[in-house]
N, C-alpha and C positions, 0 to 999 in steps of 0.2 A: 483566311485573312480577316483579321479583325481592324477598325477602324474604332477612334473613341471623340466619332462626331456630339458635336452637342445636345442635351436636352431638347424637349423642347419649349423655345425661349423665355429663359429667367428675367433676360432684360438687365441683369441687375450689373452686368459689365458696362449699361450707358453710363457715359457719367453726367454726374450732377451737379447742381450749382455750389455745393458744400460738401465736405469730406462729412460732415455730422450733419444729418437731417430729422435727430429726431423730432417726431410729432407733437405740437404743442396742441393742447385741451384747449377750444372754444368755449364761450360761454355757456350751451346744451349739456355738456359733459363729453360731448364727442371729441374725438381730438381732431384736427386739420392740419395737413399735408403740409411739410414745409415744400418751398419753390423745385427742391431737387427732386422730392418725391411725386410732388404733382407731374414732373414732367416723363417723367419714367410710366406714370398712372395713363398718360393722356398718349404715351407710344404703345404702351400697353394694350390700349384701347383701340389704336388705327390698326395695329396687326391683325385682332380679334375679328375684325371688322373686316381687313382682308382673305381672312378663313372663312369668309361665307361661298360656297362655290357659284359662280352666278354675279357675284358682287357688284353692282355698278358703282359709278364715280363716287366714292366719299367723299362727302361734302361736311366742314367744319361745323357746319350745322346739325350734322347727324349724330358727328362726333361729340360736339358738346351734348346731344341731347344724349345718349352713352351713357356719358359721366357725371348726369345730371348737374349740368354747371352752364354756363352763359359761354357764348362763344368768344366775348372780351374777357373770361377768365384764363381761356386757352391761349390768345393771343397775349397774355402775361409772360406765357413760357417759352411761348415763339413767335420769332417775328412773323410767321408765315406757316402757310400747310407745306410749300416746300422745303424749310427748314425743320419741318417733321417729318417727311419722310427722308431728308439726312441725319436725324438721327437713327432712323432702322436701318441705311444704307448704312453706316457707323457701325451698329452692330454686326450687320453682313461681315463687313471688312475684319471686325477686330475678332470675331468666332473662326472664320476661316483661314483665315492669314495667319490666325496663332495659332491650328494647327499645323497649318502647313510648314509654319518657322520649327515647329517639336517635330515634322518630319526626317527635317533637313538633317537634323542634331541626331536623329534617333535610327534613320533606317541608308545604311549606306549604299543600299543597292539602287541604282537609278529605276529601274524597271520595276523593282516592288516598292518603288516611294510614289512611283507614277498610278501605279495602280490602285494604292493606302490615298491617293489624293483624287480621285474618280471618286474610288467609294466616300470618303469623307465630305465632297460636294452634295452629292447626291442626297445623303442620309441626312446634310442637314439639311437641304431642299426639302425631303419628306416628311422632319420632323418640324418644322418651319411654314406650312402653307402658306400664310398671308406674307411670311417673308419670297418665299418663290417668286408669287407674285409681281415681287418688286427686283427681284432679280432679273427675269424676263422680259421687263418692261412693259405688261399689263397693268399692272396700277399706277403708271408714271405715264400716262399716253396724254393724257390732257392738262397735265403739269409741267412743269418748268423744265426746259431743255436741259438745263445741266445734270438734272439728277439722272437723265436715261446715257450721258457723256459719261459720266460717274461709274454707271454699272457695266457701259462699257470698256472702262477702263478696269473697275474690276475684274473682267474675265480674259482682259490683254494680260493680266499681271497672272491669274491662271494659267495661260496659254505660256506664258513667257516662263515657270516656274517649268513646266513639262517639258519644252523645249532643252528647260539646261538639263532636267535630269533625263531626256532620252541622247540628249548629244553623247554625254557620258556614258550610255547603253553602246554607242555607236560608235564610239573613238573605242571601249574594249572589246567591239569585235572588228576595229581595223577595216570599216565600211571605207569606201572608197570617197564618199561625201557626206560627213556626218553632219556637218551644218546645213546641210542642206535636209540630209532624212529628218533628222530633228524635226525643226521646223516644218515642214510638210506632217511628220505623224501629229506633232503636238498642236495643230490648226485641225486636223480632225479629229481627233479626241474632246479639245474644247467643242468643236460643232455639237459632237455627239452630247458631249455635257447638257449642252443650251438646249437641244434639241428634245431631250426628257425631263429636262425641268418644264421645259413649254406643255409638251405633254401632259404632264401633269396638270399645271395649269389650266389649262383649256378644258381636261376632261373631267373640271369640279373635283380634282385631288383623288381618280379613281384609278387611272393607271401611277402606280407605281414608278416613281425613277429610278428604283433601283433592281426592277423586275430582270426577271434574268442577268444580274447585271455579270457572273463570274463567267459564262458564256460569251457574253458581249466584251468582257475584256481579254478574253483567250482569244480573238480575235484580233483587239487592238493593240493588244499590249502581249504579244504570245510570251512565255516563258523561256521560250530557247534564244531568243534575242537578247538576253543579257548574260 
């Protein structure tokens, strides 16, 4: 089973404040970042920054010091630290979700679409650290509530994508309660999701989320159930 989760993060799907961003030449001869590309540079920077395993609270302070710039240059490009990390949650959503839209389109089987969306979580969890991070809600503990409402509405919409493709597992084999099994399997698969992204997490990006992961879904996800 192949999955074709994303790099790891180009960023370059944020978007920015102009469709054309090229860089205009400063007086030194160096050129300077138009407004879209600064902000991409300064999300850049907070991921980076969340890839340290150990990381404590980023502070805009750190972060300007980063990108060698003032921290009223950052505050140009957002109104806030928590409008910077909506734009990673941004990213999260528009990586994952547009795979999982080319699932939909692409793999008819509920049960091998459910499993191509395990593994595509996961892989970009791994390829992603400082994004994990932010998934799990370690880097949003001391920031604004809505961003940690946010990621948990991202992985309702997980859980709710699994749901429909295991009901569809479950009405063709003529289960007795398929809205019901659904929903019960696809609350723990998401658990299980969350629960190795944390891992990860927590263990400074040494365990793996995707460590045995074909074992682990012959379990969840067996193959004679579809």
């Amino acid at each position: 089973m192949t999955s074709s989760a994303p790099e790891h993060m180009p960023m370059a799907d944020i978007a920015s404040d102009s469709p054309s961003d090229a860089a205009t030449p400063e007086g030194n001869g160096r050129k300077r970042p138009k407004p879209g590309e600064r902000r991409v540079q300064i999300l850049q920077a907070l991921a980076a920054m969340l890839e340290q395993p150990g990381a404590e609270r980023v502070t805009t302070a750190a972060l300007a010091a980063r990108l060698e710039v003032s921290e009223a240059a950052l505050y140009r490009h957002f109104a806030s630290k928590a409008q910077m990390f909506e734009g990673l949650i941004e990213f999260i959503e528009q990586s994952v979700f547009g795979l999982v839209n080319q699932l939909v389109e692409r793999e008819p089987d509920g049960n091998a679409r459910s499993r191509k969306l395990v593994t595509l979580l996961l892989q970009f969890g791994e390829k992603n650290p400082g994004m994990t991070r932010v998934m799990v809600g370690d880097a949003l503990v001391h920031e604004n509530e809505r961003l940690q409402q946010r990621m948990n509405l991202f992985f309702d919409k997980i859980e709710s994508a699994l749901r429909q493709n295991l009901r569809e597992v479950a009405l063709l084999a003529q289960a007795a309660t398929p809205t019901v099994d659904a929903q019960a399997d696809a609350s723990a698969i998401t658990a299980f999701c969350v629960g190795r992204l944390q891992r990860f997490a927590r263990s400074g990006f040494k365990r793996s989320p995707s460590e045995h992961l074909e074992h682990s879904l012959a379990l969840l996800l067996p193959v004679m159930r579809s």
